[in-house]
C-alpha positions as CSV (number, residue, x, y, z in Angstrom):
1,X,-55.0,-7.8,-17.8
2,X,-51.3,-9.5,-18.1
3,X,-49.0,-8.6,-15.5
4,X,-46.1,-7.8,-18.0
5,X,-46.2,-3.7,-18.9
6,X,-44.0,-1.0,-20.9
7,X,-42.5,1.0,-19.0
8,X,-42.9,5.0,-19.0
9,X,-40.5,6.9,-20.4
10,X,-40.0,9.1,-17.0
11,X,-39.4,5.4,-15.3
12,X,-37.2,3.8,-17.8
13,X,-34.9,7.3,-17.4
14,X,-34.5,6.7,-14.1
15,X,-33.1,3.2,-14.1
16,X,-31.1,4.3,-16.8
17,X,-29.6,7.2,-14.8
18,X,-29.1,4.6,-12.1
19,X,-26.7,3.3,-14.5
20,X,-25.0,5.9,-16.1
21,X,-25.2,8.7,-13.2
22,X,-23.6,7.3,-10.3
23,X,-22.1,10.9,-8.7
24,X,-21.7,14.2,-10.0
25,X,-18.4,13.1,-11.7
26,X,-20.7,11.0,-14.0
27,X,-22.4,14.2,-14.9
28,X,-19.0,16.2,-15.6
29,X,-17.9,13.2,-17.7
30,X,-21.0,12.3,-19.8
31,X,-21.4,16.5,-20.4
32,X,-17.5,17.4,-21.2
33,X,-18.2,14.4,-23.6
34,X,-20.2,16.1,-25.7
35,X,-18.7,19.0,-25.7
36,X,-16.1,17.2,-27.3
37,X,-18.2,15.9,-29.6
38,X,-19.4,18.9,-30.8
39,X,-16.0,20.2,-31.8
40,X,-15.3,22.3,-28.6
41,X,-11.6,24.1,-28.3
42,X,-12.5,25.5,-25.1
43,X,-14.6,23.8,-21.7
44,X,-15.1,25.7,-18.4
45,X,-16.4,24.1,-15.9
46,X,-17.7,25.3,-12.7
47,X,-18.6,23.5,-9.8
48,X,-20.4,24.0,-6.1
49,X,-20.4,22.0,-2.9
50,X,-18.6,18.9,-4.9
51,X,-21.2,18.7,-7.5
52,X,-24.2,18.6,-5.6
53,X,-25.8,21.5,-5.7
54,X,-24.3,22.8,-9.3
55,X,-22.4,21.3,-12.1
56,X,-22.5,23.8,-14.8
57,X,-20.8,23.3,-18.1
58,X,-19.8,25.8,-20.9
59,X,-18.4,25.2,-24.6
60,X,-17.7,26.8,-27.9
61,X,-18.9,23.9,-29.5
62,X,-21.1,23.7,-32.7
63,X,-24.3,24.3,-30.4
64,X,-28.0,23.1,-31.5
65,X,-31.2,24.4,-33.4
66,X,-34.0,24.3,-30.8
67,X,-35.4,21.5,-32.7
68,X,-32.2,19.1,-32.1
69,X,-32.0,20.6,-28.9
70,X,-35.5,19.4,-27.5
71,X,-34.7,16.4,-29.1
72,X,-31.5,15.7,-27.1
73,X,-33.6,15.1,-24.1
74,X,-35.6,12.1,-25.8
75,X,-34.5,8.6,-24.7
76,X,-31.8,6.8,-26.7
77,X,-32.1,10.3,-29.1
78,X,-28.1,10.7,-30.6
79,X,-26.5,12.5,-33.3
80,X,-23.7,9.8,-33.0
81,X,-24.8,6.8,-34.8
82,X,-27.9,5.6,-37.2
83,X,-27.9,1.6,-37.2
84,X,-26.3,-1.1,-34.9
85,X,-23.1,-0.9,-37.7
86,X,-22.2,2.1,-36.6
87,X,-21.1,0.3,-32.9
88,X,-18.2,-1.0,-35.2
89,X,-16.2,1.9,-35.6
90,X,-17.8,4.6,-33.8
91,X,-15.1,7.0,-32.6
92,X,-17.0,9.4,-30.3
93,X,-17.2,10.0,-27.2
94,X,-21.2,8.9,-26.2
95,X,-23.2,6.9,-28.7
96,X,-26.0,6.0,-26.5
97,X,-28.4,9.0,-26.0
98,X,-28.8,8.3,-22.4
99,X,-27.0,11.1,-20.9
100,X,-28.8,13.9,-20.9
101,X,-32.6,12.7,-20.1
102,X,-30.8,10.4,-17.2
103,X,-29.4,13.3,-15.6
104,X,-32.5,15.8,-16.4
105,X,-35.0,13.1,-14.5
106,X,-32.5,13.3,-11.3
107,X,-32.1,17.1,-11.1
108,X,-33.1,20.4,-12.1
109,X,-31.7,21.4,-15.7
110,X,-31.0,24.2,-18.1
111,X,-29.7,24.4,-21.1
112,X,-28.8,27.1,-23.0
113,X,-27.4,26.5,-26.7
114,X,-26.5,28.4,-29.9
115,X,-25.6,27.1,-33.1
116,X,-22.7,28.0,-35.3
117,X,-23.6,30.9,-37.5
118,X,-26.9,31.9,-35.7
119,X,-27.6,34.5,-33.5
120,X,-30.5,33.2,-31.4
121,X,-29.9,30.3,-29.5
122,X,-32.7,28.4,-27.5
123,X,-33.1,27.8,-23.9
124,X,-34.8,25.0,-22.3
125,X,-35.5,24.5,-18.4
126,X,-36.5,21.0,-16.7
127,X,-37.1,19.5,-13.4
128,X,-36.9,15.8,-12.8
129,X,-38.2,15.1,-16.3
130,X,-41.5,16.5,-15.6
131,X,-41.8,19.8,-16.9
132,X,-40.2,21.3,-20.4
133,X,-40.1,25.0,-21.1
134,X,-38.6,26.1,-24.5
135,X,-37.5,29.7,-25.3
136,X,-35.9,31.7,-28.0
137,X,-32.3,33.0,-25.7
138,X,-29.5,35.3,-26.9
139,X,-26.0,33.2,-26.8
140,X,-23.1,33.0,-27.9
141,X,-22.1,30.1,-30.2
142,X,-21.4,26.7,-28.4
143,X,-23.6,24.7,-25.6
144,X,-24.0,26.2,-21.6
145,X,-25.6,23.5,-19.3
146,X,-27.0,23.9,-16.0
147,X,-27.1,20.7,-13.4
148,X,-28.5,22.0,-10.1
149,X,-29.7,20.0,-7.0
150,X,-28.6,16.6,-8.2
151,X,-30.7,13.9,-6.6
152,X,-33.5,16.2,-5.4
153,X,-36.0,13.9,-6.2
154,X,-34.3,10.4,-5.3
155,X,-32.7,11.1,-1.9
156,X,-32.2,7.3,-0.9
157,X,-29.1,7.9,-3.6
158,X,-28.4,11.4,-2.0
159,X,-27.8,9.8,0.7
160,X,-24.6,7.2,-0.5
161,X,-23.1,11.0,-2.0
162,X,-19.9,11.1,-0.1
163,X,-18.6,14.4,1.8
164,X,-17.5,17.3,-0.7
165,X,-13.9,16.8,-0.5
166,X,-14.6,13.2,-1.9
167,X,-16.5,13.8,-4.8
168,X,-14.7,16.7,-5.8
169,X,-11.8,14.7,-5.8
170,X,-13.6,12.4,-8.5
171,X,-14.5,15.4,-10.2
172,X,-10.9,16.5,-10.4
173,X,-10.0,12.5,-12.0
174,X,-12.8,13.1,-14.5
175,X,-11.6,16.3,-15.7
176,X,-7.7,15.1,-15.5
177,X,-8.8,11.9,-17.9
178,X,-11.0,14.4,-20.5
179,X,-8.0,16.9,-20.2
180,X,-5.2,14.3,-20.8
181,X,-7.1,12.5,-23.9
182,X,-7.8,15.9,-25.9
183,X,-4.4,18.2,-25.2
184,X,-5.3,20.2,-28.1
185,X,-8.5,21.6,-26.3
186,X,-8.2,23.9,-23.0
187,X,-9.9,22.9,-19.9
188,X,-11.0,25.3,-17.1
189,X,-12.1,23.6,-13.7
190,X,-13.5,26.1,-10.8
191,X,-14.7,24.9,-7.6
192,X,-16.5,28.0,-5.9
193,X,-14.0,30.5,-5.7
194,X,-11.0,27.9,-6.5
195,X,-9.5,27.7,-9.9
196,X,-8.3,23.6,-9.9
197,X,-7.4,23.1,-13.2
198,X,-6.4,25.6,-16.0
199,X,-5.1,23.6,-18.7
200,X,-4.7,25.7,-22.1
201,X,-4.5,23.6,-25.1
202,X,-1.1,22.2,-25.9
203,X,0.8,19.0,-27.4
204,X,0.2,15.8,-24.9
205,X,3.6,16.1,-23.3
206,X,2.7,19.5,-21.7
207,X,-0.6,18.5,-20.9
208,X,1.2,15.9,-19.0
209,X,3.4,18.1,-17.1
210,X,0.5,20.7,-16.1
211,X,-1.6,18.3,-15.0
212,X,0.6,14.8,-13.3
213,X,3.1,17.6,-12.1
214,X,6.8,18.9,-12.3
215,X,8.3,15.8,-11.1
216,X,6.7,13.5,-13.9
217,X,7.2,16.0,-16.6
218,X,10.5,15.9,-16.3
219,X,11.2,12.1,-16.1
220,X,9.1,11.9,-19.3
221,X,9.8,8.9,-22.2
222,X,8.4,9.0,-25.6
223,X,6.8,6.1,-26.8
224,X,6.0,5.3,-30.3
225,X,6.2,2.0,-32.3
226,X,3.9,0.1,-34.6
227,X,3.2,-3.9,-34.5
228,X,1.2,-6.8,-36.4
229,X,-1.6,-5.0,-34.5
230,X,-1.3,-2.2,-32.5
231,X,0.1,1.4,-33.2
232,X,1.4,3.1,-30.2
233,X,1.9,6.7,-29.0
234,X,2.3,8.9,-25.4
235,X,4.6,9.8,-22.6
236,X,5.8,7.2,-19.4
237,X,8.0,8.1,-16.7
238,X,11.3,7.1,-16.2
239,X,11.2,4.1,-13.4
240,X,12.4,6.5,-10.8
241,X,8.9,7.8,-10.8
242,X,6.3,5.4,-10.5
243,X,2.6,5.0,-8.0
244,X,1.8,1.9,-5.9
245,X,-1.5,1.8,-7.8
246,X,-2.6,2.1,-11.7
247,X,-3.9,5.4,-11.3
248,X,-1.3,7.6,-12.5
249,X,-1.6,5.5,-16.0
250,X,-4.0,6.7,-18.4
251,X,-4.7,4.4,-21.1
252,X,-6.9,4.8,-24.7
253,X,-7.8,2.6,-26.9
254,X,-8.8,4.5,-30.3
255,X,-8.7,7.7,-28.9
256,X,-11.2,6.5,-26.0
257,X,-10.0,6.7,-22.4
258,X,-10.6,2.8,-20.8
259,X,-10.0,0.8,-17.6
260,X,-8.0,-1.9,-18.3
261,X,-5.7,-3.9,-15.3
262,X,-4.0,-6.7,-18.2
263,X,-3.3,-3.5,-20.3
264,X,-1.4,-1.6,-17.1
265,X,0.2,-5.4,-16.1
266,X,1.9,-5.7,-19.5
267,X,3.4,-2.0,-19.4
268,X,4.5,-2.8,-16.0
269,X,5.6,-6.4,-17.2
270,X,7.7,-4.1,-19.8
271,X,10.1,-2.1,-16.9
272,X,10.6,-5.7,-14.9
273,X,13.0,-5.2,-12.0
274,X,13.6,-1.2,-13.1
275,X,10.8,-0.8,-11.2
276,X,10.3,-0.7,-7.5
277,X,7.7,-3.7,-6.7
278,X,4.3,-3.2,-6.9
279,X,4.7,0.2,-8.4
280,X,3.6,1.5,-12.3
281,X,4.9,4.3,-14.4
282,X,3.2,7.1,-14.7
283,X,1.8,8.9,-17.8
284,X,-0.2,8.6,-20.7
285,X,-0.3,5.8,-23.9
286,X,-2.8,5.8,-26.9
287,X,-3.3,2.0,-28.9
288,X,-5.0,1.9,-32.3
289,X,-6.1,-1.1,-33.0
290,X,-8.4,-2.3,-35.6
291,X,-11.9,-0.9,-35.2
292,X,-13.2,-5.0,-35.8
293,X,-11.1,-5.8,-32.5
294,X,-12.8,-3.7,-29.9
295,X,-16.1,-3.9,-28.6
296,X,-16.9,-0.7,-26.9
297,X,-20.8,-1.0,-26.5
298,X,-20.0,-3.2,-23.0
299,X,-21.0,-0.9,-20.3
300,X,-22.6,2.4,-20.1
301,X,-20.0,4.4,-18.6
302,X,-18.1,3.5,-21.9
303,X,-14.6,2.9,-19.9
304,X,-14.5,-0.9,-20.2
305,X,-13.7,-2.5,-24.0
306,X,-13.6,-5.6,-25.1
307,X,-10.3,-6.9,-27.2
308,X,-9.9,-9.5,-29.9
309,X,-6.7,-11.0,-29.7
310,X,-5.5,-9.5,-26.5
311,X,-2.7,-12.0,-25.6
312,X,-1.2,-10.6,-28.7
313,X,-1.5,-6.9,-27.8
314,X,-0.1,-7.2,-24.9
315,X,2.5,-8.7,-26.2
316,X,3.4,-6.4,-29.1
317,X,3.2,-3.6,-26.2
318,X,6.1,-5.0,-24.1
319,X,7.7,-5.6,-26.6
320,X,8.2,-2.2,-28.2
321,X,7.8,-0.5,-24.6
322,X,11.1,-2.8,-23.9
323,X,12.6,-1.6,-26.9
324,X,12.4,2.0,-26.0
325,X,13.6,1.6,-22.4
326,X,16.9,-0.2,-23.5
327,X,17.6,2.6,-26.0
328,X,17.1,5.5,-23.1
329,X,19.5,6.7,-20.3
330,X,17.2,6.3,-17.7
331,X,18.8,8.4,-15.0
332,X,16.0,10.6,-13.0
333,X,16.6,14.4,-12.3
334,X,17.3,15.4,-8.1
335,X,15.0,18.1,-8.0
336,X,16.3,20.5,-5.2
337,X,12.9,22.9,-5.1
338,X,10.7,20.2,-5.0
339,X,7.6,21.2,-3.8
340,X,6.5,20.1,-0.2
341,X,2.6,20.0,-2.1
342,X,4.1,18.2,-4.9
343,X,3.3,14.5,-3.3
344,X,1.5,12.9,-6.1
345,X,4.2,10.8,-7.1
346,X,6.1,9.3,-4.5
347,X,9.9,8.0,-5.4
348,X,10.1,4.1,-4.6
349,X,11.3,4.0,-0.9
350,X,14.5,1.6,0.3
351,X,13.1,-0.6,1.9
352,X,15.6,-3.3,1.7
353,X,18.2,-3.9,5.1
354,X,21.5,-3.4,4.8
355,X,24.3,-4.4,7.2
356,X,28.3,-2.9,7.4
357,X,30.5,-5.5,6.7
358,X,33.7,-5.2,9.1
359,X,36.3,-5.4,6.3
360,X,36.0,-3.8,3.4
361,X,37.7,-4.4,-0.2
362,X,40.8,-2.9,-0.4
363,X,41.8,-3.2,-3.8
364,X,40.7,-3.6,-7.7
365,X,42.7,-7.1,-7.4
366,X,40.9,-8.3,-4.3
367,X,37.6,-6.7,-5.5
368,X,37.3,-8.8,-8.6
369,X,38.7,-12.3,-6.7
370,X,36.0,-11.9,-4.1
371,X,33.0,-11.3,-6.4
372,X,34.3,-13.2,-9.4
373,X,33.4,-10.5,-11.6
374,X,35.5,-8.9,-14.6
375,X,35.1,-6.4,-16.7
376,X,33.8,-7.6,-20.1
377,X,36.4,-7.3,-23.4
378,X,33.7,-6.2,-25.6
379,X,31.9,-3.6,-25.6
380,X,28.4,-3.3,-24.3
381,X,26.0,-0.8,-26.1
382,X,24.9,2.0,-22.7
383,X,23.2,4.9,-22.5
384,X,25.2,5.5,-19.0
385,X,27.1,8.9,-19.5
386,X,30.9,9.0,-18.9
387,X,31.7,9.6,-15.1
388,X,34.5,9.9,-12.7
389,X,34.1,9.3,-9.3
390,X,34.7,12.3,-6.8
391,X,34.5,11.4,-3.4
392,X,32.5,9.4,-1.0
393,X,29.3,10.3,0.8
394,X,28.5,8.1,4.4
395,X,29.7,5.1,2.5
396,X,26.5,4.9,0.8
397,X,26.7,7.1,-2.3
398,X,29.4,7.5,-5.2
399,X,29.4,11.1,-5.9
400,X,30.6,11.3,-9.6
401,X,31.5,14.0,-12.3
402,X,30.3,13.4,-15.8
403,X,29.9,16.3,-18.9
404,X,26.5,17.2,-17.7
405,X,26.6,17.7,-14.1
406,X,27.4,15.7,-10.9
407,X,25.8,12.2,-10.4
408,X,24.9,10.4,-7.1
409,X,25.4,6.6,-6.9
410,X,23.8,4.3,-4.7
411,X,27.1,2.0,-4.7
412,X,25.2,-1.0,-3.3
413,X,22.1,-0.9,-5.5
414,X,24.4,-0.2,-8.4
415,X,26.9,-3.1,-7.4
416,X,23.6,-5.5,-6.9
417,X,22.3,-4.7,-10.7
418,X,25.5,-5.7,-11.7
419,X,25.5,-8.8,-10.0
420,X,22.0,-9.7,-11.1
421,X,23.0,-8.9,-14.9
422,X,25.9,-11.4,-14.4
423,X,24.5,-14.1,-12.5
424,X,21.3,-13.9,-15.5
425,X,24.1,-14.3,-18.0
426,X,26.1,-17.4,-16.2
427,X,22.0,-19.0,-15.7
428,X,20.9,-18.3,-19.5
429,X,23.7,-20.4,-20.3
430,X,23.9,-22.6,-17.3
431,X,27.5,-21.5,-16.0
432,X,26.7,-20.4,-12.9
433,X,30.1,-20.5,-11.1
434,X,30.1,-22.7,-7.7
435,X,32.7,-22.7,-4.9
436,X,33.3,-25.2,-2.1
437,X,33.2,-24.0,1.0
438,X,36.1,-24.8,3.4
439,X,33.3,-26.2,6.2
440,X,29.7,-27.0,5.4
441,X,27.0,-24.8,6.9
442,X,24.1,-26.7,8.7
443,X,20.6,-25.6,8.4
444,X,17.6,-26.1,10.5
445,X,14.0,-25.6,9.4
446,X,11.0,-25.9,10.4
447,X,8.6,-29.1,9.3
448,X,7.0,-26.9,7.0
449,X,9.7,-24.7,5.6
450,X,11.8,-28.1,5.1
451,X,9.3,-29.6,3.3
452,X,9.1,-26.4,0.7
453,X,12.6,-26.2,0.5
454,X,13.4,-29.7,-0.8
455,X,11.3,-28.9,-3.7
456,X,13.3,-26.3,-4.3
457,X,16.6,-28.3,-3.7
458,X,17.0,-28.4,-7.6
459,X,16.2,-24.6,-8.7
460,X,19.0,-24.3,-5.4
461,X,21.5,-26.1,-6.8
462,X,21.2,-24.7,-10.2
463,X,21.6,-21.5,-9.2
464,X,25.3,-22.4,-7.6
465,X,24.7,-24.0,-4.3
466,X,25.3,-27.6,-3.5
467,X,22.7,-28.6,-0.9
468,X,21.9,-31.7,0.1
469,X,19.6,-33.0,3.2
470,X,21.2,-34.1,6.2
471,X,17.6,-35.1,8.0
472,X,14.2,-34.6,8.4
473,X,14.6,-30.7,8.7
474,X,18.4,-30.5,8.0
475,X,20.6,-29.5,5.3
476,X,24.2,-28.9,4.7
477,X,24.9,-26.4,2.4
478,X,28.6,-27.4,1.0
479,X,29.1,-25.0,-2.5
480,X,28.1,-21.2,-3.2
481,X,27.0,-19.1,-6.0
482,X,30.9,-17.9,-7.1
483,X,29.4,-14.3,-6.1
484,X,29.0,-15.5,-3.0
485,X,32.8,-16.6,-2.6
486,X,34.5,-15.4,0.6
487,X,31.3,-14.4,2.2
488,X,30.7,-14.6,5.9
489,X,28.7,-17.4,7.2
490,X,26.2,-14.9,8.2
491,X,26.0,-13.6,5.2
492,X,25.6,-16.5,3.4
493,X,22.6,-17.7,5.8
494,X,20.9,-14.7,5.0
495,X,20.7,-15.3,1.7
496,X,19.3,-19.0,2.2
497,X,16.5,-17.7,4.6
498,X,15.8,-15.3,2.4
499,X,15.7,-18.1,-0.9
500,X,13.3,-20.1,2.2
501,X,11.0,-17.2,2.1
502,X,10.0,-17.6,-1.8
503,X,8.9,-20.7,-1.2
504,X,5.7,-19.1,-1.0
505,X,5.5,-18.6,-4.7
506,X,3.5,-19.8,-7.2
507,X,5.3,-20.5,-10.5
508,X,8.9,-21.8,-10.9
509,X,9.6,-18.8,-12.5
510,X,8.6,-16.5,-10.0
511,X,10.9,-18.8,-7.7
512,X,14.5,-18.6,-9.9
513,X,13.7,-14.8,-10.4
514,X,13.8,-14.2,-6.9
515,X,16.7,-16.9,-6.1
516,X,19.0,-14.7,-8.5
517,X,17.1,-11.4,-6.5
518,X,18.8,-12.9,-3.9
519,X,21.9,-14.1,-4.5
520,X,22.7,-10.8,-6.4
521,X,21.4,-8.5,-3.5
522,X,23.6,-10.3,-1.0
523,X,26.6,-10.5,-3.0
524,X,26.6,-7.0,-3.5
525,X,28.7,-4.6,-1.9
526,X,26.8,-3.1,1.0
527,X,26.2,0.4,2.6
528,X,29.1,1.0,5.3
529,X,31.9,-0.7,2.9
530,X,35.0,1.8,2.5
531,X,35.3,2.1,-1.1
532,X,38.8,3.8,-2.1
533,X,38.6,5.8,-5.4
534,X,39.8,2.8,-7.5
535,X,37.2,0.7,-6.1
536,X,34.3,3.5,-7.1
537,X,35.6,3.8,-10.5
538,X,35.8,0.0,-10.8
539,X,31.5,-0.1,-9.8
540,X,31.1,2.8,-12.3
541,X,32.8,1.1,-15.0
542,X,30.8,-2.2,-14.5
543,X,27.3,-0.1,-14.4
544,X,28.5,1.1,-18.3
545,X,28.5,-2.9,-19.1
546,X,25.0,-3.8,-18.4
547,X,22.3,-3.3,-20.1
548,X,20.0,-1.6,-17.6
549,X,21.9,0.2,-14.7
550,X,19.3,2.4,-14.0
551,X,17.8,0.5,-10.8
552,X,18.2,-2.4,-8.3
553,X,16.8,-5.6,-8.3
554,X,14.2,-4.5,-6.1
555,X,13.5,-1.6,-8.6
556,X,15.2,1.4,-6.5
557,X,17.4,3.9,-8.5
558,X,20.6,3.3,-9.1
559,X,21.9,6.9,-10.3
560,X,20.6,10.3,-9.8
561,X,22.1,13.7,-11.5
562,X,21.9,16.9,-10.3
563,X,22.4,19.5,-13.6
564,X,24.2,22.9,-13.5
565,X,21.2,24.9,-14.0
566,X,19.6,23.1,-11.1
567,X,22.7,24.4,-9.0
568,X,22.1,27.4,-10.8
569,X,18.3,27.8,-9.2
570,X,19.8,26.7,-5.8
571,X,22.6,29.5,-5.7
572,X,20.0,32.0,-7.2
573,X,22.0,32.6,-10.3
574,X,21.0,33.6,-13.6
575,X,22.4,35.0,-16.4
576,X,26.0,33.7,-16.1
């Protein structure tokens, strides 16, 4: 007798639910799958001690005949496709047939289904794929399913379950990503006693708001564009809310939720410095992109795709998602009840230093000489709304009056966007401005940081400095960036050790991005400076021409508003 031999079936199920039933959130997803499939408007789903000892599923669904239904539970058995074709433009949810025989060999199973227009539905019990008992059961239309003691019978992967609170919290991402890609179906998630989710079914921007929270909600952008080939649609926040991680992005690709990092790099490409670094937006986007350009059949789990021609995609995507940002006023909401629970989105944090300067500008005159800046003779298309300044708050933040409500300037991360859209314009067209200095400052490195920065010495000198080296790990630094005019010494050494610092990174592009970072941070007015009202008028009327105002270099708002009827809550008025 050969050594080779086929499998049993009971065998082959269980490597395949090694594959495709990882936790109990692999059992919530590959069963509120096919509820979808089978046309459900309404899932509830109810589970125990994170999924472990219960996962039970119910739906309104088209339901089975007893005969599909004993089917179901044969390997690779599906109602989704007929031939290997059918992979091209399959647009449900499961396709394989492994889900429900992977999770009936690792637990104990019911299920109790009805089909549309009868009035006896069928019942079938089974335990670890061993047993099968089929019975004629009253139920209503649609599909219930029983998961009980998950892992009874392989407890070495019991074991690698994590405590309760952890896999119910992958239960709860499961649920969010089902929830989020079908609005127009209501979801109903109960743990024990605890209601987690109640999501009726709505359009995708309220589905949104129930379910990433009030804050998002409100900061929500509409996108929608079509390219060569991609069609785009869904909801992104505004840059002043935004996640350190991918998570709070849900991507599709033909209606299918997906993992996919160079998908969420692009979008996040798209904002640039409005956002805070290392942060995303948050929200939902759906691509449709030709059925021949996405390979779906790559991994069980069905959240990984393949795309033709992704350089292009991505490409087409920034570019419309830019399109859409530069036509929006991107100023975020001050929420003054914000919930002390309400910490799933966390606004970018400053977490940039900055230092009083000892004389401030005292006039529009003085203002402009120091900084070089003007206002522009044409006009610039904005979104910003029309303000006039108020007052001053700790000599930090502008507090300004427009139609709509009052708005709250951060005067130096305003002043620093400005100086950044400025300095880009003078470098696109290599006009950086440069000023002597009346004494040369000296500059001593270290043999390592000498060595990077006389690499850089060109990048430095295009950008408006005039450095030359003085010896083996000395420079003088002779000319400025015009911005920099007038600037203390100390000042101006900070921004040098600060250009020394990016010598760290990679690409030459990385390196003048962060050079005019630099130069525009530190030519900015700073927090402390004693702004008279001519002087705050004169940063608000430079914020209206540039492009994007709404946030620093370093991707921090800019501008907040707080609205009358926000006031309105806060005094406990109504009706006036």
């Amino acid at each position: 007798m050969g050594k080779i031999q086929v499998l049993d079936d009971h065998t082959i199920n269980q490597i395949a639910a090694g594959e495709v039933i990882e936790r109990p959130a692999s059992v919530v997803k590959e069963l509120v799958e096919n509820s979808l499939d089978a046309n459900a408007k309404n899932i509830w789903i109810r589970i125990e001690d994170g999924g472990t000892s219960l996962v039970m599923i119910r739906d309104d669904g088209d339901g089975m005949d007893a005969d599909d239904a004993e089917l179901a539970f044969q390997k690779h058995s599906t109602s989704k496709i007929r031939s290997f074709d059918d992979l091209q433009t399959v647009n449900t949810s499961g396709f394989r047939g492994e889900a429900l025989p992977s999770i009936a060999s690792v637990s104990r199973l019911r299920i109790t289904t009805c089909k549309k227009g009868s009035n006896i539905g069928t019942r079938i019990t089974i335990e670890g794929n061993n047993s099968l008992d089929i019975e004629e059961h009253t139920a209503p239309q649609g599909t219930t399913i029983e998961v009980a003691d998950l892992f009874f019978n392989t407890p070495a992967r019991a074991k690698h379950l994590k405590r309760t609170a952890t896999e119910l919290q992958h239960i709860v991402k499961t649920v969010t990503i089902e929830a989020i890609r079908r609005p127009d179906v209501a979801f109903n998630l109960v743990h024990g006693e605890r209601k987690l989710i109640e999501a009726p079914a709505s359009d995708l921007k309220t589905r949104i708001g129930i379910l990433l929270g009030r804050e998002a909600s409100r900061e929500l952008i509409e996108f929608s564009g079509v390219g060569e080939n991609l069609k785009l649609e869904g909801f992104l926040t505004k840059p002043a809310v935004s996640r350190k991680s991918m998570a709070g992005l849900y991507l599709h690709v033909n209606g299918r939720p997906i993992q996919a990092r160079n998908i969420c790099y692009s979008i996040r490409g798209a904002y640039g410095s409005l956002l805070h670094e290392g942060h995303f937006p948050v929200g939902a986007l759906f691509l449709e992109i030709p059925a021949e350009d996405v390979d779906v059949n790559v991994h069980p789990a069905k959240t990984i795709v393949r795309i033709a021609r992704e350089e292009k995609i991505n490409k087409e995507l920034r570019t419309i998602i830019k399109q859409i940002l530069s036509e929006q006023a991107l100023i975020a909401n001050i929420d003054l009840e914000k919930s002390k629970n309400d910490v799933l989105f966390e606004m970018p944090s400053a977490n940039t230093v900055v230092r009083s300067r000892a004389t401030p500008v005292t006039s529009i005159d003085s203002f402009q000489q120091e900084f070089d800046v003007t206002l522009k003779e044409e006009e610039i298309e904005t979104n910003m709304p029309s303000m006039r300044p108020l007052t001053l708050i700790e000599n930090k933040y502008i507090v300004a009056m427009g139609s709509d409500g009052l708005y709250i300037i951060d005067f130096h991360a305003a002043h620093e966007r400005v100086m950044y859209e400025r300095l880009k314009d003078q470098s696109r067209f290599k006009r950086v401005g440069k000023q002597d200095l009346l004494k040369a400052i000296s500059l001593e490195l270290s043999k390592s940081e000498a060595s990077a920065f006389e690499e850089m010495l060109p990048q430095i000198n295009e950008m408006g400095f005039d450095v030359e080296k003085f010896g083996p790990s000395s420079f003088m630094i002779r000319s400025v960036p015009a911005l920099l005019a007038g600037s203390e010494t100390e000042r101006i050494r900070e921004a040098i050790d600060d250009i020394v610092e990016s010598g760290s990174m990679k690409s030459a592009e990385e390196k003048h991005t962060y050079m005019m970072y630099t130069v525009a941070c530190h030519s900015a007015l700073r927090a402390g400076d004693k702004l008279t009202m001519a002087q705050m008028e004169f940063v608000i009327r430079e914020m209206e021409s540039i492009p994007n105002p709404y946030a620093c270099v370093h991707g921090r708002p800019t501008v907040m508003t707080i609205t009358p009827s926000e006031l309105d809550k806060k005094f406990k008025r109504s009706g006036f």
